[in-house]
N, C-alpha and C positions, 0 to 999 in steps of 0.2 A: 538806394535801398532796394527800389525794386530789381536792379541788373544782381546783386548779391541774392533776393530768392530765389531769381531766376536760375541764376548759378547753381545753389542749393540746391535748388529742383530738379537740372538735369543731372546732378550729380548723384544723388538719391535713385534717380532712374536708371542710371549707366548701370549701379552698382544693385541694384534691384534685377537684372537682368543678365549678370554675370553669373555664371556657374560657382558654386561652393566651390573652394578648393579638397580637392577630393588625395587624403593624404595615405599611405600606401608604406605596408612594410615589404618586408621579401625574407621569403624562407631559406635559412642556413644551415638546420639540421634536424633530421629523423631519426629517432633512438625508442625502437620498439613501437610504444604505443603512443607518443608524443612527439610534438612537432617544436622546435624553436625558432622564432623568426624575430629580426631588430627592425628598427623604424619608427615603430610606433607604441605609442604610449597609452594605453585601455585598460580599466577596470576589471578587476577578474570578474565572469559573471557576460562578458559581452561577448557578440557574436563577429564570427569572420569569414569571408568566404578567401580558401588559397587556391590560385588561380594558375594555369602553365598556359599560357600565349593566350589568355581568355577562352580555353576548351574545357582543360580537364577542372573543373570547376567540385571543391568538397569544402562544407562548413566546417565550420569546427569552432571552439569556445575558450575562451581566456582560464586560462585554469589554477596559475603561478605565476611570476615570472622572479626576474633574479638579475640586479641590476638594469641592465637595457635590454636583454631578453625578456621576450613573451614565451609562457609553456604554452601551449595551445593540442588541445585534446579534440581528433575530429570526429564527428557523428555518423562517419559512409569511409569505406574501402579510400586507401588514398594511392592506389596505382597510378601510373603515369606522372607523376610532381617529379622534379628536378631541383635541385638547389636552385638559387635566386628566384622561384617562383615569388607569385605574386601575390601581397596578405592586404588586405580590405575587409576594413570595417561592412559588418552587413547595413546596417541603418546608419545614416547622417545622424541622430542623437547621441548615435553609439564614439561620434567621434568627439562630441561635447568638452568631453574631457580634456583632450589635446588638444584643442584650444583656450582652454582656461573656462572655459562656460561655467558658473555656477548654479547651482540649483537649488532648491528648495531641501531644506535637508530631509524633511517628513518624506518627499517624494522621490531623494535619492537612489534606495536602492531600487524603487517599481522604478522608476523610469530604465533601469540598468539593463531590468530584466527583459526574456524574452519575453513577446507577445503569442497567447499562443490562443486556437481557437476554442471558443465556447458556445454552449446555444442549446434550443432546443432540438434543432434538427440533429444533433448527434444522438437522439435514441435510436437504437434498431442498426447503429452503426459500428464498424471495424475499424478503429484508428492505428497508426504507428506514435510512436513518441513523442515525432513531430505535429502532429495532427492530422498527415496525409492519410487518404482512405487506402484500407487494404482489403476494402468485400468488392472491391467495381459496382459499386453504386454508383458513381458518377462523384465530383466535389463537392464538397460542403459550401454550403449557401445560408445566406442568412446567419451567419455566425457574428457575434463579436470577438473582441480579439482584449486579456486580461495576460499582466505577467503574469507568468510562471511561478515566481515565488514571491508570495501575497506573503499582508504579517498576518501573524495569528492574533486571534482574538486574545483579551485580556482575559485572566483566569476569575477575575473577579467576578466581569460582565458575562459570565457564560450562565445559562441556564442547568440549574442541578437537575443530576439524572434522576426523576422521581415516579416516569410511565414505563411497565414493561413492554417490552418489544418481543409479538411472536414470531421464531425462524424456523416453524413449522418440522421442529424436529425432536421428540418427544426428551429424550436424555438431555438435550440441553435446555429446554422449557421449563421441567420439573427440578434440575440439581443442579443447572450451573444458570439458574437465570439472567436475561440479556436484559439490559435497560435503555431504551433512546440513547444515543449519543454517546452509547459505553464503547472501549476499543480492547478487543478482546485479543492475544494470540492464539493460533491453531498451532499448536509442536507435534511434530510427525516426522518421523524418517519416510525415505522411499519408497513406494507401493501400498500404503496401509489403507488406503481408500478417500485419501487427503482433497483431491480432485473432484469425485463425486458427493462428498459432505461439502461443499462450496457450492456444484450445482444444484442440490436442492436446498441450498439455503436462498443461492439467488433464485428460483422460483417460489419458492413456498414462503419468506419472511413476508411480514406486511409493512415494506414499503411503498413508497410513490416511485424513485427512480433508484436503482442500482446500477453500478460503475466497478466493473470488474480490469484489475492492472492485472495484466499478467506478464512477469516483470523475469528474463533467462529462462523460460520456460522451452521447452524443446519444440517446435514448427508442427510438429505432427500434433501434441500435445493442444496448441492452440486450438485447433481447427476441431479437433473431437469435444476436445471444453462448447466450443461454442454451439456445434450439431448434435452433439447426445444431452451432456451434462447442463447447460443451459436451454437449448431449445428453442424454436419458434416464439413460445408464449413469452419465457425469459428474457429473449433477445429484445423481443418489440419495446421493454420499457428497461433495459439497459444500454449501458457507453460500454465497448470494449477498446481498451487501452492495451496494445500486445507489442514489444520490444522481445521478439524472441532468445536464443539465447546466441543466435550469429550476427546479433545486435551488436554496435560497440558500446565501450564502458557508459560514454559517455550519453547514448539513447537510452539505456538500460534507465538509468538515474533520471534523467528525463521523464521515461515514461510513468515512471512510480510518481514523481512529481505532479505530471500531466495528471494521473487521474486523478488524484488529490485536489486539484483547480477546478475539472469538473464536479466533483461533489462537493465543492464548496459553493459552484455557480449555483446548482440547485437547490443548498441549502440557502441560499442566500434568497432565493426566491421561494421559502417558505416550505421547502418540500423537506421531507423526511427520507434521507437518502442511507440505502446501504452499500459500503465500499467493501469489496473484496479484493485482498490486495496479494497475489502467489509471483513471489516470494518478499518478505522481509530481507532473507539472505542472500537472497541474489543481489537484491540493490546496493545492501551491506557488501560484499563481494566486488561490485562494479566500483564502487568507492577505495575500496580496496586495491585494484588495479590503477586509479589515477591516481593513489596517490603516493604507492611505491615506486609510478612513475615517473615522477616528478623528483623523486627523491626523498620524499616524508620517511623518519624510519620506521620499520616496523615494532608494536610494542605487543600487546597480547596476541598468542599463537597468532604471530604475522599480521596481526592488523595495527594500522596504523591508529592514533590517538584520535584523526579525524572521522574514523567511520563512528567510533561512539558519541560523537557530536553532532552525525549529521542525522543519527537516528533519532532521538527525541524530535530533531527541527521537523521531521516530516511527519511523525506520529501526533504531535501536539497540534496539528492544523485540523486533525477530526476532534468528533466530538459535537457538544450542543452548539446553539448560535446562542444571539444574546434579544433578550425580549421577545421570544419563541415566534422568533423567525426561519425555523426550520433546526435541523439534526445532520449529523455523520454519524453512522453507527461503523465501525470499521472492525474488520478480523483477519489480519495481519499471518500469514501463514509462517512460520518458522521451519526450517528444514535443521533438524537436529544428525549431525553428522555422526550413523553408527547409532542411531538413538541417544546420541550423549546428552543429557539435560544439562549438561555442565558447562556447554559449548560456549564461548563469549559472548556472540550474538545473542543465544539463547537465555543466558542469564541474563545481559542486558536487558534486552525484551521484556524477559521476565517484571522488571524491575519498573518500569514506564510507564507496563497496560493496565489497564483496569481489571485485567483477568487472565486466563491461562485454558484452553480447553487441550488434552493432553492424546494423542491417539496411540493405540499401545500395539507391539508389533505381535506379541503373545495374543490380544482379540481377534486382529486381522488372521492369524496364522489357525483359528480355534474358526474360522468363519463366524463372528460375532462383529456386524456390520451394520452402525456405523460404528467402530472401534475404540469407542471412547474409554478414555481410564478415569472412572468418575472419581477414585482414589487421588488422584493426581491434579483434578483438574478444580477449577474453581472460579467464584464469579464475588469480585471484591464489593460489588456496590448488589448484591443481591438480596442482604439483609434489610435495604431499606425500600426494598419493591416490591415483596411479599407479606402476609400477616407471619403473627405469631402460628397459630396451627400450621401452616404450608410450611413454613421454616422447621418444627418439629416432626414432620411430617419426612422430610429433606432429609434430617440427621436422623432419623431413626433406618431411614431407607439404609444409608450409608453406613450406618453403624453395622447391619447388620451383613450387607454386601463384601463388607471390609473383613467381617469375620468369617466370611467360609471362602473367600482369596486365601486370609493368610493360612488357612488351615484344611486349603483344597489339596493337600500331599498326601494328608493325614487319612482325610477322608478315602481318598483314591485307593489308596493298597488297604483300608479295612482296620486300619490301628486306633480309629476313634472310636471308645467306649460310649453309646448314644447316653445322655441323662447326665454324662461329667460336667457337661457346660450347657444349663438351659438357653443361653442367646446364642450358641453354636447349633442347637437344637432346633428350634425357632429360624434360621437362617439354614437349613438346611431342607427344612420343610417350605421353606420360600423361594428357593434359588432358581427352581423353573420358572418361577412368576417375575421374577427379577430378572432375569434372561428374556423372557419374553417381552418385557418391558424396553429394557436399553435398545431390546434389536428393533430395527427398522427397515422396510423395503425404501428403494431409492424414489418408486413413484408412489410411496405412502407419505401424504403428508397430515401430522400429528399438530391440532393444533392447541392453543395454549389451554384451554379449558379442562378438553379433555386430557391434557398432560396432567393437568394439578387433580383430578378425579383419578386416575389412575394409580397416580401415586401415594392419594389419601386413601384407595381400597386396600394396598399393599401394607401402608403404616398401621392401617386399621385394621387388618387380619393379623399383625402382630402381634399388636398392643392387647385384642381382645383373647389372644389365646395365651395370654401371660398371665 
């Protein structure tokens, strides 16, 4: 009995001491923006490094596959690969699968995912996609390492949005108000000042930590966001997440992901986080390139069926926590192509957020800055953050803004007889004061209070001269 545990025992040892076997596809073809390689058998969702003689070394991630082919979409330039290069699982659990391993079904797909860094030492930091630093501060230290793509909370267990949140910017404090944990879009075309209404949001809101993605954005772009529009003060208690736009598809996605994970670590640690995320469309966009690359067909103007599914999956991970354990407040940029409101993206979007704040190319072009079209724009959960007076206060403002818009032609060349419409009247006699209201300098920051005073002096110059 005992020569048999002996046995056992050094058997257990031998094999205790043996290297995993370490199993290995090989790459067989490159078609644009995707790679196909056989061999091996991985879950989409896992990581792989392909390899030409152990040098030219580029990750890349399971994306498809199609019978015994892998699609494999990679994160970095893939110059120098050769056919039969060499495909390798990044992680040993990544290979689980191929050998039969089972899991836990609940812990499935995090175990699938990537691991990626979190902590508190990323505030005052410049991350890429991956988590690599891009300010040369030196590595990140003291992090822990969380998948990439967590579930989301239950909609049940979430806390309702019932505290407003100031973003220290008077037009959207008084008429589109924001509420903890509400995910708002920004819709703007090109140049209307979309960039600087994001940097004094992330200075002036009163959060704990803000987490800015900046997700296809132009390199220059990046860099002025973080030394003008953000700033010293802003940086110190933000995460920058930047996949510029010589990013490939697959960091782009990532990165929007990534900051999503950080503002969730935070939330989770009780803090009240603002996310700013430029662009919706880009990442919509990069979803878009893998998956006409794979071969998905395209359905609305070119996009495949999968970008409108992958949008809710990332927008629904903001928002409240559950037993006020912290917030995501999120404001999600929209790039409206030609200012179309009509864009797919854009109606989607539309359709998801808790809100819409609308930037109009006619204010920017009139130097009326920050360029909001309060006509257009609006906050769904705003009626239950405000009293009854502010709320009356709100639509009266509106009502009367809305009438010398529609009837600023009339005025202009002198064809409106004064006394034919006394609320055209009344709003005419108002329009400097309502001009000088929406407008805003970029280092004026407007906070909640005296938003809601400002805006009851205006209702109430009204209402008393009626």
């Amino acid at each position: 009995m005992e020569r048999f545990q002996d046995y056992f025992s050094d058997c257990r040892n031998f094999v205790g001491a043996t290297r995993p076997i370490a199993m290995h596809g090989r790459l067989t073809r490159v078609a644009g923006l995707v790679m196909e390689a056989v061999g091996l058998k991985l879950p989409i969702g896992s990581s792989c490094v392909v390899s030409q003689d152990g040098l030219n070394q580029v990750e890349a991630e399971v994306v498809g596959f199609s019978g015994d082919r892998l699609y494999l979409m990679p994160a970095s330039e893939i110059y120098g690969l050769m056919p039969g290069a060499s495909v390798m699982p990044l992680e040993l659990k990544a290979m689980a699968p191929a050998f039969g391993i089972r899991r836990h079904p609940a812990r499935r797909t995090e175990d699938r995912s990537k691991l990626m860094p979190v902590g508190n030492t990323l505030l005052g930091r410049v991350v890429d996609g991956s988590g690599n630093p891009l300010d040369r501060l030196g590595p990140l230290v003291e992090v822990e390492r969380r998948p990439l793509h967590a579930r989301t909370i239950n909609p049940i267990d979430r806390d309702p949005i019932n505290t407003t949140l100031d973003v220290g910017v008077r037009a959207i404090n008084a008429l589109t108000t924001v509420g903890r944990g509400q995910r708002l879009g920004l819709f703007a075309g090109s140049g209307v000042g979309k960039s600087v209404l994001l940097g004094m949001m992330a200075r002036y809101t009163a959060a704990d930590v803000t987490v800015v993605g900046l997700i296809g954005e132009r390199g220059r772009e990046v860099k002025e966001f973080i030394e003008h529009s953000l700033g010293p003060e802003g940086l110190a208690r933000s995460v920058v997440v930047a996949a510029p736009a010589d990013s490939t598809p697959l960091l782009r996605m990532q990165a929007a992901s990534y900051a999503t994970l950080v503002a969730e670590y935070f939330r989770d640690q009780g803090k009240h986080v603002l996310l700013l995320m430029d662009s919706l469309t880009r990442f919509c966009m990069a979803q878009r390139e893998i998956a006409l690359a794979i071969g998905e067909p395209p359905a609305t103007k070119g996009y495949p069926p999968s970008v409108f599914a992958k949008l809710p999956l990332l927008v629904e991970r903001a928002g409240n926590g559950n037993g006020g354990c912290g917030s995501i407040t999120a404001f999600y940029t929209v790039l409206a192509e030609g200012d179309d409101q009509q864009d797919p993206i854009a109606d989607n979007a539309r359709a998801i957020l808790d809100g819409h704040i609308v930037l109009s190319r006619d204010l920017a072009d009139q130097g009326h800055y920050p360029a909001i079209d309060i006509e257009s724009s609006v906050s769904r959960v705003m009626h239950t953050l405000i009293d009854a007076p502010t709320q009356m206060n709100a639509r009266r403002f509106k009502q009367l803004y809305t009438r010398h818009q529609r009837n600023r032609d009339l005025i202009s060349v002198g064809a409106y007889v004064p006394g034919s419409d006394p609320l055209l009247d009344e709003a005419i006699r108002l329009n400097p004061a309502m001009n000088a209201f929406l407008q805003q300098d970029m280092q004026e920051r407007a906070i909640l209070p005296d938003s809601f005073a400002g805006l009851a002096k205006i209702a109430g110059a009204s209402q008393g001269a009626l």
